[in-house]
PATORVEX-424711 format. One record per residue (C-alpha): residue in three letters; x, y, z. Coordinates in steps of 0.1 Angstrom, whole numbers, padded with zeros to 4 digits, always signed. Example, Ala and Ser with C-alpha at 12.3 -4.5 7.8 and 13.67 -1.06 7.14 Angstrom:
<rs>
Ala+0123-0045+0078/Ser+0137-0011+0071/
</rs>
This chain:
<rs>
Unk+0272-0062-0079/Unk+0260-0064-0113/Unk+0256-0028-0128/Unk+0219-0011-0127/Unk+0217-0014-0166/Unk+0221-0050-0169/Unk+0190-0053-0149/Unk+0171-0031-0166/Unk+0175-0018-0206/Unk+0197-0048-0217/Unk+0174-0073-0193/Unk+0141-0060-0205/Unk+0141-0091-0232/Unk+0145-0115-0212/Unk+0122-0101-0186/Unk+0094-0094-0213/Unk+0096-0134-0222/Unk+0092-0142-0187/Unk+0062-0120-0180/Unk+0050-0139-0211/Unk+0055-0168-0199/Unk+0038-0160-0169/Unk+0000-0147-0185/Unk-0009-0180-0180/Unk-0006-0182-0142/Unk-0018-0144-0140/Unk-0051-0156-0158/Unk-0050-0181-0135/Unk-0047-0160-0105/Unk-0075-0138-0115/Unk-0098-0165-0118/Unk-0093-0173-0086/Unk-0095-0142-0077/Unk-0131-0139-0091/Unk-0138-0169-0069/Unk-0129-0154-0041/Unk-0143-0122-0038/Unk-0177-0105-0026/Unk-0183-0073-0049/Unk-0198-0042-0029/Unk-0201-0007-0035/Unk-0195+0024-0014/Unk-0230+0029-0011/Unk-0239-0005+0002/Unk-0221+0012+0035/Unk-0230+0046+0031/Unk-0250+0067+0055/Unk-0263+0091+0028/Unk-0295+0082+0028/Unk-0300+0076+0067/Unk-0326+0092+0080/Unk-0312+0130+0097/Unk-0311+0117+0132/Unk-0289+0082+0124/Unk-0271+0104+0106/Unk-0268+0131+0135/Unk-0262+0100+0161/Unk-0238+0088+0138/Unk-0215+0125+0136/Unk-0221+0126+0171/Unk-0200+0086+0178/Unk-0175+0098+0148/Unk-0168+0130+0168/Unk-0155+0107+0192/Unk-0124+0095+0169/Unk-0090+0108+0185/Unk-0075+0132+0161/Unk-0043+0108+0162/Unk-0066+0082+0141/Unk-0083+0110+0122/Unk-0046+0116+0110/Unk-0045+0076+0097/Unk-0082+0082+0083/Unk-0064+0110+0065/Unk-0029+0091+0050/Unk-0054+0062+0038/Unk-0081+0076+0023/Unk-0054+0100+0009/Unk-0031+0070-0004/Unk-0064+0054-0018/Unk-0070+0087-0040/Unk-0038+0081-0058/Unk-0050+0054-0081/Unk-0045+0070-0114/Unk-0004+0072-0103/Unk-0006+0030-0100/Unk-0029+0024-0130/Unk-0005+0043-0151/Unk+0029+0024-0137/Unk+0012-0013-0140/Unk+0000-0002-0176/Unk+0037+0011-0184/Unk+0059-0014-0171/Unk+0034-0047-0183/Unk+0016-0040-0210/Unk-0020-0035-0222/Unk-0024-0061-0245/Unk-0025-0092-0222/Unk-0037-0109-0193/Unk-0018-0081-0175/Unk-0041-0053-0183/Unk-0070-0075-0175/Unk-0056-0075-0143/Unk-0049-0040-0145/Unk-0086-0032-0152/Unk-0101-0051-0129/Unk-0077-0041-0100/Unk-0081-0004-0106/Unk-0121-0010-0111/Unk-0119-0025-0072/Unk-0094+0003-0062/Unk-0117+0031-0072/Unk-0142+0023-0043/Unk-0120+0022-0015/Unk-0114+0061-0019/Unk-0150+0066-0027/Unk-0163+0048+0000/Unk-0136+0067+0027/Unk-0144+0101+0010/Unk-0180+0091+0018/Unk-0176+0086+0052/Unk-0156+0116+0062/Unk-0179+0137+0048/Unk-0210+0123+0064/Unk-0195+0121+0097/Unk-0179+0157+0092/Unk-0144+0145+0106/Unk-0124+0171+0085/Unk-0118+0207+0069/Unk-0126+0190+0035/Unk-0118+0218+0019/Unk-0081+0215+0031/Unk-0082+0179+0022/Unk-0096+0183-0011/Unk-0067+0208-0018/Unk-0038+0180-0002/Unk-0053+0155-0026/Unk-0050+0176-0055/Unk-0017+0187-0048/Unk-0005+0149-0045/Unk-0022+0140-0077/Unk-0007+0170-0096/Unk+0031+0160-0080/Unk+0030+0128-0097/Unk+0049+0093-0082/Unk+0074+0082-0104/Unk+0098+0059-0086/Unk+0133+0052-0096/Unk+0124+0015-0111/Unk+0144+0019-0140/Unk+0114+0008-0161/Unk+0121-0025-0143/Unk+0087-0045-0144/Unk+0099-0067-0115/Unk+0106-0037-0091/Unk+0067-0031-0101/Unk+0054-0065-0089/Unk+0081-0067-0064/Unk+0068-0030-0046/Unk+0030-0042-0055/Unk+0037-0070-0030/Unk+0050-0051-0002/Unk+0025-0022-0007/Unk-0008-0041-0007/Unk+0000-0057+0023/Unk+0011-0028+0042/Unk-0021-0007+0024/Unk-0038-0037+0043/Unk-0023-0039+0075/Unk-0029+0002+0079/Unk-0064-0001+0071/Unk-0069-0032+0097/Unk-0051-0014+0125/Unk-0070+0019+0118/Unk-0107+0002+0117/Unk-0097-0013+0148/Unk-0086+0017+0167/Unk-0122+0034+0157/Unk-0140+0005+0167/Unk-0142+0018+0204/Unk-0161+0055+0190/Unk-0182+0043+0157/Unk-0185+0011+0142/Unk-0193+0018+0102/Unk-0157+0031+0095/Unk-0149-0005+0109/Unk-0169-0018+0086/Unk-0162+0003+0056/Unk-0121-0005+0065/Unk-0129-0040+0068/Unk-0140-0043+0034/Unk-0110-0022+0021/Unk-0087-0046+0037/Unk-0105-0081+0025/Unk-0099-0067-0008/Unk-0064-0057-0005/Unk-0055-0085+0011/Unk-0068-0106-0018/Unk-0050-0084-0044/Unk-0016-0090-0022/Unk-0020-0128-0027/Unk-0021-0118-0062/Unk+0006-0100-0065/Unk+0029-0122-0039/Unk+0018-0150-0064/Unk+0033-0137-0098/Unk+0064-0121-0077/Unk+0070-0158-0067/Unk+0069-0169-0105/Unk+0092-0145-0117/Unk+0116-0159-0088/Unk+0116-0195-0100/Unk+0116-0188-0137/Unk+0147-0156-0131/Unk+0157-0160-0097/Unk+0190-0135-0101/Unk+0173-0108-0114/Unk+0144-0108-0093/Unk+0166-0112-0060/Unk+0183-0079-0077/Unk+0149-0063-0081/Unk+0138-0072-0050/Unk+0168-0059-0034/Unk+0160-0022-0046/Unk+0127-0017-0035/Unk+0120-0040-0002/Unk+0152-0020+0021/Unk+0133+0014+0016/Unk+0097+0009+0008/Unk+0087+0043-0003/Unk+0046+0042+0005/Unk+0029+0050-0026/Unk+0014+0082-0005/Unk+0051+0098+0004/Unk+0043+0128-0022/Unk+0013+0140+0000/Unk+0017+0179+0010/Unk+0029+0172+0046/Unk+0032+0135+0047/Unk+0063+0129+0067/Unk+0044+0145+0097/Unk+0011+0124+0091/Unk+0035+0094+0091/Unk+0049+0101+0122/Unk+0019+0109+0138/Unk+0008+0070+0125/Unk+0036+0057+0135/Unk+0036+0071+0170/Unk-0002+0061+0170/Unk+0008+0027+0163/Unk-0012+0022+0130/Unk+0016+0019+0109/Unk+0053+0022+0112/Unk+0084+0004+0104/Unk+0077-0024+0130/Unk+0045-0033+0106/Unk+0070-0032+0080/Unk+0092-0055+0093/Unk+0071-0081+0097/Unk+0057-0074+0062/Unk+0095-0081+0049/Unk+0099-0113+0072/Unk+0066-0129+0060/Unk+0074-0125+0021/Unk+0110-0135+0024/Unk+0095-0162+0038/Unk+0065-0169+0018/Unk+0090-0165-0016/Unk+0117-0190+0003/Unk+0146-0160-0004/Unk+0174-0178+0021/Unk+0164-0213+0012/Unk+0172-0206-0029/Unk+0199-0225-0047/Unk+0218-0223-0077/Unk+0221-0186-0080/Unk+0246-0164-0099/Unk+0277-0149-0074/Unk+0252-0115-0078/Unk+0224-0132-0066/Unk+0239-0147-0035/Unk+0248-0112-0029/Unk+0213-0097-0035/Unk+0201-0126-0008/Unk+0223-0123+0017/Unk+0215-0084+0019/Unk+0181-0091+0017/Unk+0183-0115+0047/Unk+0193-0088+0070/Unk+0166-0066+0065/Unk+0149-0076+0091/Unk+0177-0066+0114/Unk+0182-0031+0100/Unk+0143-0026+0102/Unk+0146-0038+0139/Unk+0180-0011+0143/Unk+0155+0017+0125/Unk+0128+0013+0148/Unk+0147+0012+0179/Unk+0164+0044+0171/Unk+0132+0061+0161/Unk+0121+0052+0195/Unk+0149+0061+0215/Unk+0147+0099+0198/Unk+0107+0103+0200/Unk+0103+0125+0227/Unk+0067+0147+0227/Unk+0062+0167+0191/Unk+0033+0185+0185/Unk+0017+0183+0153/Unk-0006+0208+0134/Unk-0029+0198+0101/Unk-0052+0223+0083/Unk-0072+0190+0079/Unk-0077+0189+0116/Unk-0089+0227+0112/Unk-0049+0232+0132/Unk-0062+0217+0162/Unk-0027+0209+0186/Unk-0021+0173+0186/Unk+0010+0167+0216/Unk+0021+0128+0220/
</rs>
């Protein structure tokens, strides 16, 4: 396998005159971007200014949200708050003198809401200690995310790819599973996850350019990120248990992951690629049989989950056994 540093310091060259390359298909992307999306604002779904007894009728239908799916609540609206970490990787690894940072801009811009309009939610409905939450946000703010990318700007737009989708999927499956107690977190997820899902298109997009222009290297990248997708939230005080407790829940897990992997190594055509280096028929092979050792991962997780119970200050340390 070709060495970590010919991918990243001695490649960063070549890599900087593809992402160059590529500004016009970014601009291109964000225009259709603009085309395709319906601006809103937390407050158009809000209940702070409902009169007190919608807004009493609407604590008492919120009050009805298992704890299990408060947890996901929680990890998302959590995840969401960690914008400035992502702003400040997409600006360091691509630039902020280009189509890239317009992109970057207008990304975080649309990002901001999503925690805005969940904070907004939790606290009118009162589903939390938000005092304990408050101090779990800070704490994950203050830790910092630095992943081990090697200043790699594909590993960036390879993980952006993988991440928006499963930031997606999470929020779909968790609007869904309150659906049956109170329909505006529906709602308010719902528009979360129309606009993630347009900013993985995005993303999926320039990944694929970066394949056809420096297949090799991007199979490389690829290969260092999609086997262990480390969710942009893992540095949350406690996050290993809120995962499991998502996982178990069926909101998110490794199974979603899975078919996250199989639908962008289809989408970028990674086993159908010719003409690659020795290295790169490597990196593709392995990547082929992720799906397998996702499948092996979530079988044995599984097989070993036997009744936990789980404690959050969030949750005011209410006993949650499954």
């Amino acid at each position: 396998m070709v060495s970590a540093l010919s991918h990243t310091q001695s490649s960063r060259p070549q890599q900087d005159a593809v992402l160059a390359d590529l500004e016009a298909v970014v601009q291109r992307q964000i225009d259709a971007h603009l085309q395709r999306r319906r601006l809103w604002f937390p407050s158009d779904l809000s209940a702070v200014e409902a009169e007190p007894a919608q807004l009493a009728e609407l604590r008492v239908a919120a009050g009805g949200i298992p704890d299990a799916v408060r947890v996901g609540l929680a990890i998302n609206l959590l995840t969401e708050e960690g914008l400035p970490h992502f702003h400040r990787l997409i600006a360091t690894h691509l630039g902020t003198d280009n189509p890239w940072n317009t992109w970057n801009n207008l990304w975080t811009a649309e990002e901001d809401r999503h925690g805005c309009a969940l904070r907004d939610y939790v606290r009118d409905t009162g589903l939390f200690d938000m005092g304990a939450l408050e101090r779990m946000q800070y704490r994950y703010i203050e830790s910092g995310f630095n992943p081990d990318w090697g200043r790699d700007p594909y590993r960036l737009l390879a993980y952006t790819s993988l991440q928006e989708r499963a930031t997606q999927m999470a929020h779909a499956n968790t609007g869904r599973a309150c659906a049956a107690h109170e329909t505006r977190i529906q709602q308010v997820l719902a528009h979360i996850s129309s606009d993630e899902s347009r900013h993985h298109a995005f993303y999926r997009s320039v990944f694929a350019g970066i394949i056809e222009r420096d297949p090799n290297r991007a199979l490389y990248a690829l290969l260092k990120v999609m086997p262990a997708l480390a969710m942009p939230g893992h540095t949350i005080p406690d996050y290993d248990h809120m995962a499991e407790v998502v996982r178990r829940a069926g909101l998110y897990g490794p199974r979603h992951y899975q078919k996250i992997v199989e639908e962008l190594l289809e989408f970028w055509g990674i086993g159908r690629l010719s003409g690659l280096s020795a290295e790169g028929r490597a990196c593709q092979e392995k990547l082929m049989r992720v799906p397998a050792r996702l499948t092996r991962m979530s079988d044995y997780q599984d097989a070993k989950a036997g009744p936990r119970e789980f404690r959050f200050d969030f949750l005011h340390q209410r006993a949650l056994v499954f």
